[in-house]
C-alpha positions as CSV (number, residue, x, y, z in Angstrom):
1,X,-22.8,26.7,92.6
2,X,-25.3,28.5,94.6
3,X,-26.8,26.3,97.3
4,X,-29.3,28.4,98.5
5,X,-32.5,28.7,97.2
6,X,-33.2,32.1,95.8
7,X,-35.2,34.8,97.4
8,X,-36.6,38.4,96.6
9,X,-39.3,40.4,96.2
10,X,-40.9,40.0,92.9
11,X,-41.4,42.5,90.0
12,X,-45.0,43.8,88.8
13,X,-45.2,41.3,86.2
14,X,-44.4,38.0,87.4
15,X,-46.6,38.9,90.8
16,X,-49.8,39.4,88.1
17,X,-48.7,36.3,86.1
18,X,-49.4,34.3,89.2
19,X,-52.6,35.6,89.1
20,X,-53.8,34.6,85.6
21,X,-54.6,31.4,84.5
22,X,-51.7,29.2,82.8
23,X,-52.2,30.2,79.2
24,X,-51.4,26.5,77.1
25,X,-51.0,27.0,73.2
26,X,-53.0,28.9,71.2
27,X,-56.3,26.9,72.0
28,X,-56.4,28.7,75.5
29,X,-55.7,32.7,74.4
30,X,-59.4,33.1,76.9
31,X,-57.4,34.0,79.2
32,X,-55.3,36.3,78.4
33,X,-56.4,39.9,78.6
34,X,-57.1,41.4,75.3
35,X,-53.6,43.4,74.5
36,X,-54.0,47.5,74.2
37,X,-52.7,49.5,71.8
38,X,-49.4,50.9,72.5
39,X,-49.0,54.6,71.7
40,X,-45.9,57.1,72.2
41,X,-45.9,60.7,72.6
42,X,-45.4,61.3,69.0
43,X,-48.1,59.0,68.6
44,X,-46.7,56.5,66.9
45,X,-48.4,53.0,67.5
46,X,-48.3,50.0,67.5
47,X,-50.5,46.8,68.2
48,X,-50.2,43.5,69.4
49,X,-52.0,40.1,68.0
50,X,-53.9,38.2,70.6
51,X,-52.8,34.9,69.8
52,X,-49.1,36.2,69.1
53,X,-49.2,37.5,72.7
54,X,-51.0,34.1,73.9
55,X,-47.3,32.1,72.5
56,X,-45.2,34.9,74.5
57,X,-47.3,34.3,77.7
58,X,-46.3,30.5,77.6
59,X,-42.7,31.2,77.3
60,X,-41.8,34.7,80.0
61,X,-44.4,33.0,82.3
62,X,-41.9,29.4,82.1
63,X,-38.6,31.6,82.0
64,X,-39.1,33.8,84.8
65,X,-40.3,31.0,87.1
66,X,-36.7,29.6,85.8
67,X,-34.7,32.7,87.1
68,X,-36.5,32.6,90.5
69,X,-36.4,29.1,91.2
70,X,-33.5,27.1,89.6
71,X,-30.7,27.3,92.4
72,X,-27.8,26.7,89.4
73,X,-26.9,30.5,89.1
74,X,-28.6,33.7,89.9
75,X,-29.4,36.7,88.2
76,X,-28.5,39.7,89.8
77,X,-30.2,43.3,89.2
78,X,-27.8,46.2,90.3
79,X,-29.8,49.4,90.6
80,X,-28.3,52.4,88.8
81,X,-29.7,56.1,88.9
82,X,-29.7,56.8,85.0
83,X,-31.4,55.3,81.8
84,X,-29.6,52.1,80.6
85,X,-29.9,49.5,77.9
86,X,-29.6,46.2,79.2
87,X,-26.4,45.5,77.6
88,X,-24.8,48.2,79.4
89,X,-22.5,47.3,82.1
90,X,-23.9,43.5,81.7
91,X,-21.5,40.9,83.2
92,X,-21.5,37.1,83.7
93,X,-19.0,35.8,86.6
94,X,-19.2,32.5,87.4
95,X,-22.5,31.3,88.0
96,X,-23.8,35.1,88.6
97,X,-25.0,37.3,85.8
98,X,-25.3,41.0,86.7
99,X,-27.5,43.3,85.0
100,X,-28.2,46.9,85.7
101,X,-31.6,48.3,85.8
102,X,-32.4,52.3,86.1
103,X,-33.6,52.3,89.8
104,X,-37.0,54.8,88.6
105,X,-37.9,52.0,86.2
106,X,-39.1,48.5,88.3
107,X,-41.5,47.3,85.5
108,X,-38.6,46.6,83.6
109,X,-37.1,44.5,85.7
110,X,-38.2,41.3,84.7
111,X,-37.0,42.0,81.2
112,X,-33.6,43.0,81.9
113,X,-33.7,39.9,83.7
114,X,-34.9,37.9,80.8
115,X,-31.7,39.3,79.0
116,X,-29.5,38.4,81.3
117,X,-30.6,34.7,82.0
118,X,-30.8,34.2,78.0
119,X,-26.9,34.6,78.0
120,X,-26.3,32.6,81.1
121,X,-28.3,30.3,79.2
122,X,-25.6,30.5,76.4
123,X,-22.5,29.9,79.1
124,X,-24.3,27.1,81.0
125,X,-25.2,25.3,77.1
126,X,-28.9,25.3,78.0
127,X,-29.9,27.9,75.3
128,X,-31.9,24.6,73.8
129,X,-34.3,25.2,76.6
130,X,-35.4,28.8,76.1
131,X,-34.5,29.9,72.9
132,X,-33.5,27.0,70.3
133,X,-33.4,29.1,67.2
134,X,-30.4,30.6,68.6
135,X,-28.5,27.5,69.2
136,X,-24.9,27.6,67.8
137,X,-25.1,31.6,67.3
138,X,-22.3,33.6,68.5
139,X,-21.6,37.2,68.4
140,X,-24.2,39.6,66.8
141,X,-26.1,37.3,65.8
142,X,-26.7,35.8,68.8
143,X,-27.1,38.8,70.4
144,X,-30.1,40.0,67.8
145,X,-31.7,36.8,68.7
146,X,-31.8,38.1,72.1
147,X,-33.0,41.4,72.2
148,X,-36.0,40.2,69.8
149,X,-36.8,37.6,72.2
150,X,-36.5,40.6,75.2
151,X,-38.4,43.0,72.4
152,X,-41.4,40.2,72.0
153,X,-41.7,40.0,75.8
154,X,-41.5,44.2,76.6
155,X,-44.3,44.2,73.9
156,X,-46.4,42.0,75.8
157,X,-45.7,43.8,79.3
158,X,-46.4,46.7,77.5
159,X,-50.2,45.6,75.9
160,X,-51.2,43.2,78.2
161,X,-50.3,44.8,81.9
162,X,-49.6,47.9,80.8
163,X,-46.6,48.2,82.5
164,X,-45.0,51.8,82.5
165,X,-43.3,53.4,79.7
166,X,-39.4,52.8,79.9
167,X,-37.3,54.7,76.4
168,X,-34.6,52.4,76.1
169,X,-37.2,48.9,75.8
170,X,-39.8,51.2,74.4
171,X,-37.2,51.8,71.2
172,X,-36.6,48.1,70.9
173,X,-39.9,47.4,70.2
174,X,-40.4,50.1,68.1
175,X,-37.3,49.1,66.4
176,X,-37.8,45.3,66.2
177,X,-41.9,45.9,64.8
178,X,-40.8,48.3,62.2
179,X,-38.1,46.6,60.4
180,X,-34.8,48.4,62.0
181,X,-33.4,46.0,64.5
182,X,-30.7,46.2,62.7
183,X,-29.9,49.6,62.8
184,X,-30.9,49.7,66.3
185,X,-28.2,47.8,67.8
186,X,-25.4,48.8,65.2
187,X,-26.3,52.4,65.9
188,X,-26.2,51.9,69.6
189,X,-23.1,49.5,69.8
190,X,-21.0,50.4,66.9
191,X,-18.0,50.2,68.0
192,X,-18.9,46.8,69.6
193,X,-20.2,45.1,66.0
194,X,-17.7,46.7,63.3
195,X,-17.5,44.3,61.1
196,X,-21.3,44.0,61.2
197,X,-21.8,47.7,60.6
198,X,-19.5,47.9,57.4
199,X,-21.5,45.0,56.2
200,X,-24.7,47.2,56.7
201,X,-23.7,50.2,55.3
202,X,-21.7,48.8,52.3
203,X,-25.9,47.3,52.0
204,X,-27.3,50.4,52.0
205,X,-25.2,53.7,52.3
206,X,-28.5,55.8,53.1
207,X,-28.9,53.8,56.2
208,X,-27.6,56.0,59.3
209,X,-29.7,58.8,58.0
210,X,-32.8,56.7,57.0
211,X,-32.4,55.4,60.6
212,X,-32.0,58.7,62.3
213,X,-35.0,60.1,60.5
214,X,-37.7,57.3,61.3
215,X,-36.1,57.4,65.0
216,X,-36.4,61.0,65.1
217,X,-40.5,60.5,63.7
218,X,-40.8,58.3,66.4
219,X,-39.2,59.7,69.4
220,X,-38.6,63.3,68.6
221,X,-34.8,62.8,69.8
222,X,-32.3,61.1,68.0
223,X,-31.0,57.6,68.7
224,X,-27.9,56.2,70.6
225,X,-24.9,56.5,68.9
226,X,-25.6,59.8,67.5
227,X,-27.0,61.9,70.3
C-alpha cells in the first residue's frame, strides 16, 4: 500500500474545477457554465444538455479528488509520443494502475485517468462507489460501461472548458452519442472481444461497412481496426 500521500501537478480541468462552485443535483445547474457546441472538422456536431452535464459535474469533480487524494493506490500517467486509446498499453500491478497518455495531449489527462481508476476500482471491489451500474460486470461489458462513463466525462471537458481537441476521446463521444459504441470498441479491439464481435455481426452483417461509412462522414479517415 502506498503510504505516502500523493503529489503532482494538476491537469487543466481539475485546476478549473476548484474554481467553480460545488455543483449539488440538478437544483444547482447556475453554476455551471452553459455547455458549447462541439463541432469537428467535418462539421459534425454535437450538443450537450445543461442539466445532463450538471449530473457529470457532481460525479468527475468527486472522482478525481478520489485519484489525487486517497493514498490506497495510485494512478500513474506514462507519457508516450504518439496518439493512444486509453486501453492501450493499460496495466494494473499491485496497487499501481498505469495508463499512457500521448505527451502533446495534457487535457486529456484527467480522463485517461478516470479510465484507469474505474478498473482499479473493479480490482480493489469498490466499483459500488463510482459506477454501481457496473457492479458484477466482467469482460466487455464491463468495459463498455467504462468508456461511456469516460465518453460522458470527455463530453463535458469538451462543452464546458473547452478543453482541446484529442481524436481518439473525440471518436468516443462521437461514437457513444450516435448509437455505435458498439462498433467502436469491436472495431478497435477485435481481436480482444471475438466472441462479442461474431455476436455483432451474426446481428447485423452490414455492420463493419455501415460503421466505416458514418466514421468516415465524421472523420474523413477511417476508424481503428481498419486503417
Amino acid at each position: 500500500m502506498i503510504s505516502e500521500r500523493k503529489t503532482r501537478t494538476r491537469p487543466v480541468l481539475f485546476q478549473a474545477l476548484l474554481l467553480l462552485p460545488l455543483v449539488v443535483g440538478c437544483a444547482a445547474t447556475a453554476g455551471l457554465p452553459q455547455p458549447r457546441s462541439l463541432v469537428v472538422r467535418s462539421g459534425a456536431r454535437l450538443t450537450a444538455d445543461h442539466a445532463r452535464m450538471a449530473v457529470i459535474d457532481q460525479w468527475v469533480r468527486e472522482q478525481l479528488l478520489n485519484i489525487v487524494e486517497d493514498p490506497s493506490f495510485l494512478i500513474k500517467t506514462q507519457l508516450v509520443r504518439d496518439p493512444v486509446y486509453p486501453w492501450e498499453e493499460f496495466t494494473i500491478s499491485g496497487d499501481t494502475a498505469t495508463v499512457n497518455l500521448q505527451r502533446s495531449a495534457p487535457d486529456a489527462r484527467n480522463h485517461y485517468e478516470i479510465y484507469a481508476h474505474l478498473h482499479m476500482m473493479k480490482k480493489m471491489d469498490r466499483l459500488d462507489e463510482w459506477l454501481p451500474d457496473a457492479v458484477g460486470l466482467e469482460g466487455y461489458e464491463l468495459e463498455r460501461a467504462i468508456l461511456v462513463r469516460v465518453s460522458d466525462a470527455w463530453l463535458y471537458g469538451r462543452t464546458i472548458f473547452d478543453l482541446a481537441p484529442y481524436a481518439p476521446l473525440d471518436e468516443l463521444i462521437f461514437a457513444n452519442e450516435n448509437g455505435y459504441l458498439d462498433a467502436f470498441i469491436l472495431t478497435a479491439r477485435a481481436d480482444e472481444f471475438r466472441a462479442e464481435r461474431r455476436t455483432w455481426l451474426d446481428e447485423n452483417p452490414n455492420a463493419t461497412q455501415e460503421y466505416r461509412a458514418w466514421f468516415r462522414e465524421i472523420f474523413e479517415r477511417d476508424p481503428k481496426g481498419l486503417r
